[in-house]
Phi, psi and omega in degrees: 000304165323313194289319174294336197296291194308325150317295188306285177319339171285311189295326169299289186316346185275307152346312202267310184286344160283338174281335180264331177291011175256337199285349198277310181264017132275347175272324149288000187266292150339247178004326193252339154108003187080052188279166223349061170260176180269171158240157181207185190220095158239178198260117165285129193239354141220184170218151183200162190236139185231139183041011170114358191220139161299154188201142192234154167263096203258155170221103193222151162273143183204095154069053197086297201285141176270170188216147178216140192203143200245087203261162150311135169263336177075015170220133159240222187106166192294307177281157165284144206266307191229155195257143178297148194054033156265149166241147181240185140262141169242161196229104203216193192260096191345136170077343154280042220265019178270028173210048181270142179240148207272129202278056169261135194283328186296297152006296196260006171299297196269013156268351197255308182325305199295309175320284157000273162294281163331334161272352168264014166241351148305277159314326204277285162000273210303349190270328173279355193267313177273326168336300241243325180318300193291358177246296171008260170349314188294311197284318187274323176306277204304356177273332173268337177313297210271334197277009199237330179242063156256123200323153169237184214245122180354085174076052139233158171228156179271098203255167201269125172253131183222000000 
């Protein structure tokens, strides 16, 4: 049981550290601004909610070509996040624009936020969960030594009522 515990907390802790190195290098991607990514300016032409999350239908030009592409907004909650026929900006990965995303700070805050936390309440989990496996043993051993040998105090005896 110990050994799975301590597995199990290194592997939550690995987890936790994969998520905050993805939120730390969209947080430095943001910070630097996306440099020579393109930008374009699209129209949202419908939004519906799916799976707990908003999703918008886009229309944006990447060099002539139109493009329409139906992205994750990355917020949910009761309201729609954007009204059909608003422009926006969009922002995606040079020669890519079928994996373009809407450039709002609040949007990408708050995935780097969300990441941010959630891999450090990770790592924290996994480190006391393998913490607290690997001591144990220790902590019950040394609990059973001394409560089975406690000394008694200097010129008393114990006497037998009989």
């Amino acid at each position: 049981m110990t050994r799975v515990l301590t597995l199990a907390g290194v592997l939550i802790f690995i987890i936790g550290l994969g998520i905050l190195w993805q939120g730390g290098a969209r947080a430095i991607q943001t910070w630097q601004g996306f440099p020579g990514w393109p930008r374009a300016q699209a129209t949202i032409l419908r939004v519906y909610k799916q799976r707990g999350g908003w999703h918008a239908v886009m229309r944006f030009e990447d060099g002539g070509r139109v493009l329409t592409y139906d992205r994750d907004t990355e917020i949910g909650g009761r309201e729609a996040p954007l009204v059909a026929g608003r422009t926006m900006t969009v922002i995606y990965p040079p020669g890519r624009p079928d994996r373009a995303f809407f450039d709002w700070k609040t949007d990408l805050g708050t995935a780097i936020w969300t990441a941010a936390i959630l891999g450090l309440f990770l790592m924290i989990f996994g480190w006391i969960l393998a913490a607290i496996s690997l001591t144990r043993p220790m902590v019950e051993a040394l609990g059973t030594r001394h409560a089975t040998s406690i000394p008694r105090p200097h010129g008393k005896k114990k006497r037998n009522r009989s």
